[in-house]
C-alpha positions as CSV (number, residue, x, y, z in Angstrom):
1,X,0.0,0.0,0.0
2,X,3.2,2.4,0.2
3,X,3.8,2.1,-3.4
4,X,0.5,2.3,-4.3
5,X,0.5,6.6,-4.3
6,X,3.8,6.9,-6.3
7,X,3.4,4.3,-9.0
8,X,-0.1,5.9,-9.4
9,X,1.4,9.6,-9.4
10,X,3.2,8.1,-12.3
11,X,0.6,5.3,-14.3
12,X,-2.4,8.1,-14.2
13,X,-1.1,11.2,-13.5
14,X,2.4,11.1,-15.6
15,X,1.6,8.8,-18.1
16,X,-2.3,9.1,-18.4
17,X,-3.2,5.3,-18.8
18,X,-6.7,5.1,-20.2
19,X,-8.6,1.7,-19.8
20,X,-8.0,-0.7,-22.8
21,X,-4.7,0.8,-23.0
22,X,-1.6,-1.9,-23.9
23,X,0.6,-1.8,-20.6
24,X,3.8,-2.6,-20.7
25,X,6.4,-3.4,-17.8
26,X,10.0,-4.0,-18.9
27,X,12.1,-5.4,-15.9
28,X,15.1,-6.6,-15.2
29,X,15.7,-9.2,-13.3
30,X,17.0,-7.4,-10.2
31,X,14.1,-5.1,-10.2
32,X,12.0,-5.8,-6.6
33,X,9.1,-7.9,-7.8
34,X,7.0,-5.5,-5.0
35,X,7.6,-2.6,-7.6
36,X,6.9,-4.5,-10.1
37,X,3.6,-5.9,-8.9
38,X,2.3,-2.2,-8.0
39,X,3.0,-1.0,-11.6
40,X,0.5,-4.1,-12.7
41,X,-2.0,-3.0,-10.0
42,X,-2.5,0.4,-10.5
43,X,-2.2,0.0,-14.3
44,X,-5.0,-2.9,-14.1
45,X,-7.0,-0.8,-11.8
46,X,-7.0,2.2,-14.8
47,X,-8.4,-0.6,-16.6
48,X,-5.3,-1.2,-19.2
49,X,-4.3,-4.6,-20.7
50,X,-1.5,-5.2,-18.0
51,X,1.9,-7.3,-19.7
52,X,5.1,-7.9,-17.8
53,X,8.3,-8.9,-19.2
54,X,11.1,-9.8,-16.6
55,X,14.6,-9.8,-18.8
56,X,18.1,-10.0,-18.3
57,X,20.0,-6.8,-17.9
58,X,20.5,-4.8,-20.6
59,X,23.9,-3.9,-21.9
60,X,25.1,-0.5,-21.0
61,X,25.3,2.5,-23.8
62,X,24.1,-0.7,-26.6
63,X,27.5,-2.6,-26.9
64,X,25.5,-5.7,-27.2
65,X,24.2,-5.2,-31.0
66,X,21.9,-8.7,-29.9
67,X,20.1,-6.6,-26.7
68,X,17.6,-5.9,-26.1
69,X,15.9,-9.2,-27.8
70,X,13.3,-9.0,-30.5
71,X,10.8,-10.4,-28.2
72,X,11.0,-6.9,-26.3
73,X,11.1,-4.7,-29.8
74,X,8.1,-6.5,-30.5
75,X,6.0,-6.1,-27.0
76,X,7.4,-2.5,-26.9
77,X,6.2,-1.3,-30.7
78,X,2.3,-2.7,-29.4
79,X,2.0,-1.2,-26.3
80,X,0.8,2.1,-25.6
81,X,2.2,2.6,-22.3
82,X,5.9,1.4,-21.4
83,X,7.5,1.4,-18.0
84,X,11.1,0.5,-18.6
85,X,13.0,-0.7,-15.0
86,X,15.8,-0.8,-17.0
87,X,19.2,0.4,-18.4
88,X,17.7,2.6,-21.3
89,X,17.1,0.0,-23.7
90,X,14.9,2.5,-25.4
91,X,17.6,5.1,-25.8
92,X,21.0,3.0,-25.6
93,X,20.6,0.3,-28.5
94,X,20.4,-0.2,-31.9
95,X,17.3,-1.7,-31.9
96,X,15.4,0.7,-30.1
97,X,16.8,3.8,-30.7
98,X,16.4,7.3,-29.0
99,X,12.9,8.2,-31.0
100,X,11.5,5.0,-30.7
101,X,8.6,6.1,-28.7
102,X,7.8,8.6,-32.0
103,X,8.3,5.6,-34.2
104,X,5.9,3.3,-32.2
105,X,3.4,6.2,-30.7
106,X,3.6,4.9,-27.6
107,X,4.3,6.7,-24.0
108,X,7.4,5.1,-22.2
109,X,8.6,6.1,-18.8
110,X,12.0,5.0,-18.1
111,X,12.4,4.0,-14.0
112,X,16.1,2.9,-14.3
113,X,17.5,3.6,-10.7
114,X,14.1,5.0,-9.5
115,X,12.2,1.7,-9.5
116,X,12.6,1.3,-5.6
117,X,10.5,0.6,-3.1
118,X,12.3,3.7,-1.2
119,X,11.5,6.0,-4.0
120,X,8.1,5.3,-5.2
121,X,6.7,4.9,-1.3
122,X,8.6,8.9,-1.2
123,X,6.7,12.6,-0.5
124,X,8.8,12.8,-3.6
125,X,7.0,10.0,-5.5
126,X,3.5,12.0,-4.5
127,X,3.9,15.3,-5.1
128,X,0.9,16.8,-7.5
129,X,2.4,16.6,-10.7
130,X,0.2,19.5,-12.2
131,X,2.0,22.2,-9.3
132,X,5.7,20.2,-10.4
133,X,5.3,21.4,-13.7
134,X,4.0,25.1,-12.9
135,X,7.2,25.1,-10.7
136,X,9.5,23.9,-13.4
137,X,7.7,26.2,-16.0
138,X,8.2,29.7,-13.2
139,X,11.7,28.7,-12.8
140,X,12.2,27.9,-16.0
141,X,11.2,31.8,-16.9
142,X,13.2,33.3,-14.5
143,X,16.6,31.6,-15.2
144,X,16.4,30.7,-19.0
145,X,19.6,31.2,-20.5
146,X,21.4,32.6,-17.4
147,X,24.1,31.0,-16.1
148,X,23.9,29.0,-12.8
149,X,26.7,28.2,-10.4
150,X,26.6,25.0,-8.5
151,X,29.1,24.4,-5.6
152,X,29.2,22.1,-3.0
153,X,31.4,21.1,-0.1
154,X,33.6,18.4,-1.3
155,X,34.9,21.1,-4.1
156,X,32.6,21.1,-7.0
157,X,31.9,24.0,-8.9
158,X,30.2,23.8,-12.0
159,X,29.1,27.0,-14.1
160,X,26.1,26.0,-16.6
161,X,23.5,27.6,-18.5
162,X,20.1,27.2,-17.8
163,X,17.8,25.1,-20.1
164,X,15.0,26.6,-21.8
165,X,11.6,24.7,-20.7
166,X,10.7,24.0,-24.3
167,X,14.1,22.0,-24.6
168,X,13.7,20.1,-21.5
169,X,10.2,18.8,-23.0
170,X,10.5,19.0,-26.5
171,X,7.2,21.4,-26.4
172,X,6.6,25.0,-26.0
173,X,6.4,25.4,-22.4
């Protein structure tokens, strides 16, 4: 019941899982299978088409031209909605390159590192996603193309430039 408010922050509110929807889990095998079963809840209890495919871990950055399999091109290009609990096999291979979510008009959500029980039972995980993204967008106003210093005590310091919003999300903010 922890999970339950994250993972549903994320299923509805993030991705906005309709009912009939294709759902797609991609998991590695070290993923908490706790995590993994509160994905398939909430995204049965939207009333999607629930699928779950535990796999061996990917190979980092697509060095393995044979990873992912075709088995998960295949169940990734027919789903609508794809949680990935994995290392970016949607971005970091060959055979599911960096637009593939334009290519197969589907909405992915990659959860590599964040597919915890510690993170999804978070305030983090709950927090209203509609006031997030009114933050990000006022912030995003006020420092667009300045330049932000970040320091901390162990000796970092880093000078960037601010992102525009419309970069961050590929929209117009």
């Amino acid at each position: 019941p922890l999970l339950l408010p994250g993972v549903r922050n994320c299923v509805v509110g993030l991705m906005n899982t309709q009912p009939g929807e294709k759902f797609l889990i991609i998991a590695e095998n070290t993923v908490d299978p706790v995590v993994i079963r509160a994905f398939e809840v909430v995204a049965a209890s939207a009333g999607a088409d629930v699928s779950t495919l535990r796999i061996k871990p990917f190979s980092p950055a697509g060095i393995d031209p044979d990873n992912p399999s075709d088995v998960v091109v295949q169940a990734y290009a027919a789903a609508d909605d794809v949680v990935i609990m994995s290392w970016f096999p949607d971005i970091h291979s060959k055979k599911l390159p960096g637009g593939s979510a334009k290519i197969y008009n589907n909405k992915p959500v990659s959860m590599y590192q964040l597919a915890t029980f510690e993170v999804l039972s978070s305030p983090a995980a709950r927090f209203p996603l509609p006031l997030m993204f009114e933050m990000m967008k006022k912030m995003s106003m006020i420092t667009a193309n300045s330049q932000i210093r970040i320091t901390n005590e162990l000796g970092t310091d880093l000078v960037v430039k601010a992102p525009q919003l419309d970069r961050i999300f590929g929209g117009t903010g």
